[in-house]
C-alpha positions in Angstrom: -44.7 67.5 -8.0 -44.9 71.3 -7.2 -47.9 72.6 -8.5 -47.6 75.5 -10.8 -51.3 76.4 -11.1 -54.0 76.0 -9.1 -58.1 75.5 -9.5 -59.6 75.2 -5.9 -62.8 73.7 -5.3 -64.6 73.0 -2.3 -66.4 69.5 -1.9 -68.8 69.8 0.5 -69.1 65.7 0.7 -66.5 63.5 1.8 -65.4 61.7 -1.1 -65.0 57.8 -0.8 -61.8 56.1 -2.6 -62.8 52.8 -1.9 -62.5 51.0 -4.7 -61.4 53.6 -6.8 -58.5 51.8 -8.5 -61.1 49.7 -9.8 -63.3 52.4 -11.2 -60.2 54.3 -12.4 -59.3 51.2 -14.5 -62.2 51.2 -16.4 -61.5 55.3 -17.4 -57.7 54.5 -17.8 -55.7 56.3 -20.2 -55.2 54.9 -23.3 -53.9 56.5 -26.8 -55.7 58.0 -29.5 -55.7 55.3 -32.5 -57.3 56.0 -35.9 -59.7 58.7 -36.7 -59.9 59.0 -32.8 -59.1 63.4 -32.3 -59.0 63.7 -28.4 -58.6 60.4 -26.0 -58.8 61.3 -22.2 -58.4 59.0 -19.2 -56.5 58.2 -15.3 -52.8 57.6 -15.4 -50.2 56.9 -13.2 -49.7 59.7 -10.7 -46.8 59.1 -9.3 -44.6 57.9 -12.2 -44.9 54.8 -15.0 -43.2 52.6 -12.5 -45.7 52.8 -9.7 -49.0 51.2 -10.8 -51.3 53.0 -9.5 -54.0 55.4 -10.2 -55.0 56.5 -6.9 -52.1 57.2 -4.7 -53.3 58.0 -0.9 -50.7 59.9 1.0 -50.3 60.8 4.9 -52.7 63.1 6.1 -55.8 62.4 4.1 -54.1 63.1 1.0 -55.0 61.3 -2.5 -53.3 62.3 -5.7 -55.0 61.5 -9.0 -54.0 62.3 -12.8 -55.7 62.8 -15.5 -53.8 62.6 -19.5 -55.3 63.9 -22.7 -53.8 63.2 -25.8 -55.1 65.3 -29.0 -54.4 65.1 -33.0 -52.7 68.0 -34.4 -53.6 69.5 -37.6 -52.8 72.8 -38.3 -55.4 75.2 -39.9 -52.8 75.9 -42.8 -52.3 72.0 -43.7 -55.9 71.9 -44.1 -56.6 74.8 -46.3 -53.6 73.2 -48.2 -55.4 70.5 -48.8 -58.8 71.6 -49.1 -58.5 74.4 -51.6 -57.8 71.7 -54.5 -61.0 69.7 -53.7 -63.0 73.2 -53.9 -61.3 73.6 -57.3 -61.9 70.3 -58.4 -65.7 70.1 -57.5 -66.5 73.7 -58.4 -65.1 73.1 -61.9 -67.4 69.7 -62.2 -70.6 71.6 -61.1 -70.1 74.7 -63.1 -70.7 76.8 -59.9 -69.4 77.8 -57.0 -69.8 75.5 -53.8 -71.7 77.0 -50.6 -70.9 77.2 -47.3 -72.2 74.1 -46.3 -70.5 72.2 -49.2 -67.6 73.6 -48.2 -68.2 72.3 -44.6 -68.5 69.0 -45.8 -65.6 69.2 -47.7 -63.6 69.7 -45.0 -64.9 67.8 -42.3 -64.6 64.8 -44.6 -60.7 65.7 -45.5 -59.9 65.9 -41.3 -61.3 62.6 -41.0 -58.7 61.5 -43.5 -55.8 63.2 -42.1 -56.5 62.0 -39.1 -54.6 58.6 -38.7 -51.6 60.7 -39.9 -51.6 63.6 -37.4 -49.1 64.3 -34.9 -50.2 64.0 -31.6 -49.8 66.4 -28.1 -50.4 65.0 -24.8 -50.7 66.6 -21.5 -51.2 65.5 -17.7 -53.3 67.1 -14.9 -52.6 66.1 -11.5 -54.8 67.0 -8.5 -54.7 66.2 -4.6 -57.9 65.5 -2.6 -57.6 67.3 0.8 -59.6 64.7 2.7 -59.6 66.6 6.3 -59.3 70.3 4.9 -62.5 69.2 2.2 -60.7 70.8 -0.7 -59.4 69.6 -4.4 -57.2 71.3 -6.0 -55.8 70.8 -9.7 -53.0 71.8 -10.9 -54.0 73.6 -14.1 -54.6 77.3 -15.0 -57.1 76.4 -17.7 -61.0 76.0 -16.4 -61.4 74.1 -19.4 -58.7 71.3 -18.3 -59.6 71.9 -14.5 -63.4 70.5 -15.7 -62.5 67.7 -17.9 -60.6 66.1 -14.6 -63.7 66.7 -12.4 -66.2 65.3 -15.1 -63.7 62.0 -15.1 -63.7 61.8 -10.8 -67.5 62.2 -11.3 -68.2 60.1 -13.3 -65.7 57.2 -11.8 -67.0 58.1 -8.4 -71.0 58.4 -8.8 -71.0 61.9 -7.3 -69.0 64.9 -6.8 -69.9 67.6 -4.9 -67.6 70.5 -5.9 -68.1 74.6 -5.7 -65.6 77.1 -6.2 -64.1 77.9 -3.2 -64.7 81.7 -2.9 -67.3 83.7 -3.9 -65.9 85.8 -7.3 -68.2 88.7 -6.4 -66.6 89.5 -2.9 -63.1 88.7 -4.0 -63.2 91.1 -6.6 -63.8 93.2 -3.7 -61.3 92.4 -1.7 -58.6 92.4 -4.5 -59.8 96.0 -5.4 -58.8 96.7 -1.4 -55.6 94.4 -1.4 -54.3 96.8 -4.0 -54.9 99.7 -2.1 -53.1 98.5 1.0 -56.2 97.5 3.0 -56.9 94.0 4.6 -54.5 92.0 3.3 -54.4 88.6 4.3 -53.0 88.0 7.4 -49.0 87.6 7.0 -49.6 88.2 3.0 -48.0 91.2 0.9 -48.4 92.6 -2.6 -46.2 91.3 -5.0 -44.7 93.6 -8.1 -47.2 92.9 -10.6 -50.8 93.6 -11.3 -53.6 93.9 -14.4 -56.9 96.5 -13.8 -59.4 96.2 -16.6 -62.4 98.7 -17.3 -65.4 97.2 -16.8 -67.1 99.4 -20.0 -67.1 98.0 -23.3 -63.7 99.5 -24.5 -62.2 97.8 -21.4 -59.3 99.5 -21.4 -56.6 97.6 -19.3 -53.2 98.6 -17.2 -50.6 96.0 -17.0 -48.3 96.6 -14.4 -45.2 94.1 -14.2 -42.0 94.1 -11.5 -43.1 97.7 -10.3 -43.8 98.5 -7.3 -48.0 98.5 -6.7 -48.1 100.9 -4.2 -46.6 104.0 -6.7 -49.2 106.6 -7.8 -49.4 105.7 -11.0 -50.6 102.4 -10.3 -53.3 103.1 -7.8 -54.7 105.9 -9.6 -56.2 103.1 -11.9 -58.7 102.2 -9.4 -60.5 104.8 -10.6 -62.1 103.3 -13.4 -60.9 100.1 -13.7 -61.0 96.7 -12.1 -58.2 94.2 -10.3 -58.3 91.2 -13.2 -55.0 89.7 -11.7 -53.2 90.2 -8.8 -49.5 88.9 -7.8 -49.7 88.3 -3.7 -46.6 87.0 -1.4 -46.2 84.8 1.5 -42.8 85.5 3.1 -40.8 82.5 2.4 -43.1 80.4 1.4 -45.1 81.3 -2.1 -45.7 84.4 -4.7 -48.4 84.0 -7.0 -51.0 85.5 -8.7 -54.5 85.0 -8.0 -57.5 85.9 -10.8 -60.4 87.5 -10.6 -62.2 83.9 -11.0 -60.1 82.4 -8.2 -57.8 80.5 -10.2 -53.8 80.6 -8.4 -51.1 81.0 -11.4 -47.5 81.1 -11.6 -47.0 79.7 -8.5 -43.6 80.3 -7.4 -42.5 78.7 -4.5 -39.8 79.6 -2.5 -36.6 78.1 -2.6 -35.6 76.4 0.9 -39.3 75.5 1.1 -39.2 73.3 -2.1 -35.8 71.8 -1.1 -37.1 71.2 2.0 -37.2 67.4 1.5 -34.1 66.9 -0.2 -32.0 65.1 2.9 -34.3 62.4 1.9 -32.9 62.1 -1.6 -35.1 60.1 -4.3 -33.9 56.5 -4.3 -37.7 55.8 -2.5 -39.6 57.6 -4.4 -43.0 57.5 -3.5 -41.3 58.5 0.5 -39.8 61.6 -1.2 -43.4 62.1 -3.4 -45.2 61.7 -0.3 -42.9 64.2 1.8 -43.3 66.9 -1.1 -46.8 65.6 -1.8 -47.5 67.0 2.4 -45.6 69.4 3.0 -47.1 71.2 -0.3 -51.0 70.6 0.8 -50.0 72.0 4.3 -49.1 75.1 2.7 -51.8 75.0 0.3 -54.4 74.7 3.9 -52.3 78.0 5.4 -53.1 80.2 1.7 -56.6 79.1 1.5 -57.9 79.6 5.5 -56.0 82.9 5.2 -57.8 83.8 1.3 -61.4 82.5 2.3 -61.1 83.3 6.2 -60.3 87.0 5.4 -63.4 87.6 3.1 -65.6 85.6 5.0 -64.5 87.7 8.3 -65.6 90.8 6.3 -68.7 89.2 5.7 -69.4 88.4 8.7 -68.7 91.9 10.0 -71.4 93.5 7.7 -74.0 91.3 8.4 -73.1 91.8 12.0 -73.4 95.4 11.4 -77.1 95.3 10.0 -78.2 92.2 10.5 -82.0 93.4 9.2 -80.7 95.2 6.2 -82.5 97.7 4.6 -80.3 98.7 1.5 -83.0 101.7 0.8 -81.7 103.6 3.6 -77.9 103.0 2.8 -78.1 103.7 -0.9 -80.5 105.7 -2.9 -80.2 104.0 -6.1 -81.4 100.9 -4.6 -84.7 100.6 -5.9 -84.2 101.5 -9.0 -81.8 98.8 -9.4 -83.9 96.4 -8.4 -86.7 97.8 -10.9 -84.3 97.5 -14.0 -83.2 94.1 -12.5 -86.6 92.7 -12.2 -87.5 93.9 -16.0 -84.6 92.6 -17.5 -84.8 89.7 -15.2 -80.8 89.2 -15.0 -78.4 90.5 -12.7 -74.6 91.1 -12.6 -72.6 93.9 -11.2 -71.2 94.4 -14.4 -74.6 95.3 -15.4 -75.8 97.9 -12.9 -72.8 99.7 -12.7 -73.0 100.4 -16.8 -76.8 101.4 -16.3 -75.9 103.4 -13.2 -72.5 104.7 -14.2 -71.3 104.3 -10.4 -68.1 101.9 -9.3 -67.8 98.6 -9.1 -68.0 98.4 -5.5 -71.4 100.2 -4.8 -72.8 97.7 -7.7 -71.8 94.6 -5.7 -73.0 95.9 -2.4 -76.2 96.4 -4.4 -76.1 93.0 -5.9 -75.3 91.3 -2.4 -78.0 93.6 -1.0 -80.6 91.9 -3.7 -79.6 88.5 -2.5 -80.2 89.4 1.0 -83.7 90.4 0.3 -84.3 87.7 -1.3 -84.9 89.3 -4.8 -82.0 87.6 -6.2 -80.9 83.7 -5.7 -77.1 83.0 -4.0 -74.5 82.6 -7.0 -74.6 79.4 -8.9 -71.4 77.3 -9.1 -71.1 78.8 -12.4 -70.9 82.3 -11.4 -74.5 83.4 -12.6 -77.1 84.4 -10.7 -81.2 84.0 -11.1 -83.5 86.9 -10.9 -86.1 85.4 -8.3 -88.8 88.1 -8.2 -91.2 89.0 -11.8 -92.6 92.4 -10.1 -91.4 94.8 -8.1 -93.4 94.9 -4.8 -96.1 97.4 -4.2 
């Protein structure tokens, strides 16, 4: 029941479970049969025994599952097979076959290994935070992460869900967690880390059970950018969190997990629901001490110039915005390759943009849109 990953998002609507054991029927699970390749649905989150597909916990808890089952067929099966229906046909014709004959070709032959393909199946559980607003899945994957949200909104007619941190000002703040400054309160750095150039070699630095702090790590921030960072809570979690917000390898800490074990397993959705709160509880410390920190610096610079006027604090300002508004797309990424400054002046620009309201707020999928076509006399 531990998760081991984590993809946060923030639902800004309460979300109603009434009647959701209904609507979860109709998207229940069920096994890939035929020519069927990928079968996705609800299943039991809990265990096989306990019928249920919604289980609602103490505190405003709900845990829900989601299983995908896929057919298998290896690449080198298929060219196996294929190569003697190339033969075969190209010998008949007197020619060679094109690409798009040969697409054919295959598409037919992997609808007719289908019905004999193994078959992998995987399960995603996720927990609805009903009074913290937040649900989290217990995936590394996006991909997966996505799939689960599609099925809750389509099951429940709506789901308002956003990431739940900005990716431009935690890159920020993981470039200054590395460097010792403003840690999350009672967090400390782990022992392993991964920079990345942000150029187009991209070199990278992986860094793992050393100690972050040493020279030869931090020299790195130089020229390069915190991709993956391993963080600490004191007896409670190590993990590493991602550049896009994701939580992996989440290890948590021994007396913590055990924590419920006096109340043995012979009930098992008491000893579920135990784990199931005393997980979230530390899952509502990690996130208001993540999101609480960045927003706490935000606050502070818009406290400190609450009428901004980025020309005065950087020179390049306007020029950015000229290249932006001809181009008509923004990213950090982008400035600081046309500029050749750091990644931190770019995104100060960037956020200085949206201020001014040449550039919109970033979308839920991490772009942003480019809202002026001129620059202003």
């Amino acid at each position: 029941m531990w998760f081991k990953n984590a993809r946060i998002y923030k639902v800004t609507e309460q979300l109603n479970f009434d009647g959701a054991e209904t609507a979860f029927e109709e998207q229940k699970f069920t096994p890939c049969l035929g020519q069927e390749a990928v079968k996705m649905g609800f299943t039991y989150p809990l265990h096989p025994s306990v019928k249920s597909l919604v289980h609602e916990g103490q505190d405003g808890l709900f845990l829900v599952a989601v299983k995908r089952q896929e057919k298998i067929l290896p690449a080198a099966v298929i060219n196996e097979e294929l190569q003697p229906k190339i033969d075969a046909l190209e010998a008949e014709k007197c020619r060679p076959l094109g690409r798009k004959e040969k697409q054919v070709l295959r598409e037919e032959l992997i609808q007719a290994l289908l019905p004999r393909a193994m078959v992998r199946s995987s399960v995603v559980s996720a927990i609805y935070d009903s009074k913290a607003g937040y649900l989290i899945v217990n995936t590394a994957s996006s991909g997966r992460a996505e799939d689960l949200l599609a099925l809750l909104r389509k099951s429940l007619g709506s789901l308002p869900a956003l990431p739940w941190t900005d990716a431009n000002k935690l890159c920020l703040n993981m470039q200054d967690w590395l460097a010792g400054k403003n840690l999350p309160t009672g967090f400390a750095l782990g022992h392993s880390v991964e920079l990345k150039a942000p150029d187009e070699e991209g070199a990278k630095a992986k860094f793992s059970n050393h100690l972050l702090t040493s020279a030869e790590v931090q020299s790195h921030l130089e020229d390069k950018l915190v991709n993956k960072l391993e963080l600490t809570l004191p007896e409670t979690i190590t993990f590493t969190i991602t550049d896009d917000g994701s939580l992996r390898r989440l290890q948590w800490h021994e007396v913590l997990a055990n924590g419920n074990d006096e109340l043995g397993w012979d009930d098992l959705a008491l000893r579920i629901d135990a784990d199931l709160l005393l997980m979230a509880q530390q899952f509502r410390t990690l996130i208001a001490a993540v999101c609480g920190h960045i927003g706490e610096a935000v606050s502070k610079t818009v406290q400190k110039s609450p009428v901004w006027n980025a020309e005065d604090e950087d020179p390049l300002y306007t020029d950015a915005v000229a290249f932006v508004i001809e181009s008509q797309k923004v990213s950090v990424s982008a400035i600081q390759r046309k500029f050749r400054i750091g990644y931190n002046r770019s995104a100060w620009i960037v956020d200085a943009m949206e201020r001014n309201g040449v550039v919109s707020e970033m979308g839920h999928n991490g772009n942003r849109k480019v809202l002026l076509r001129q620059v202003a006399a």
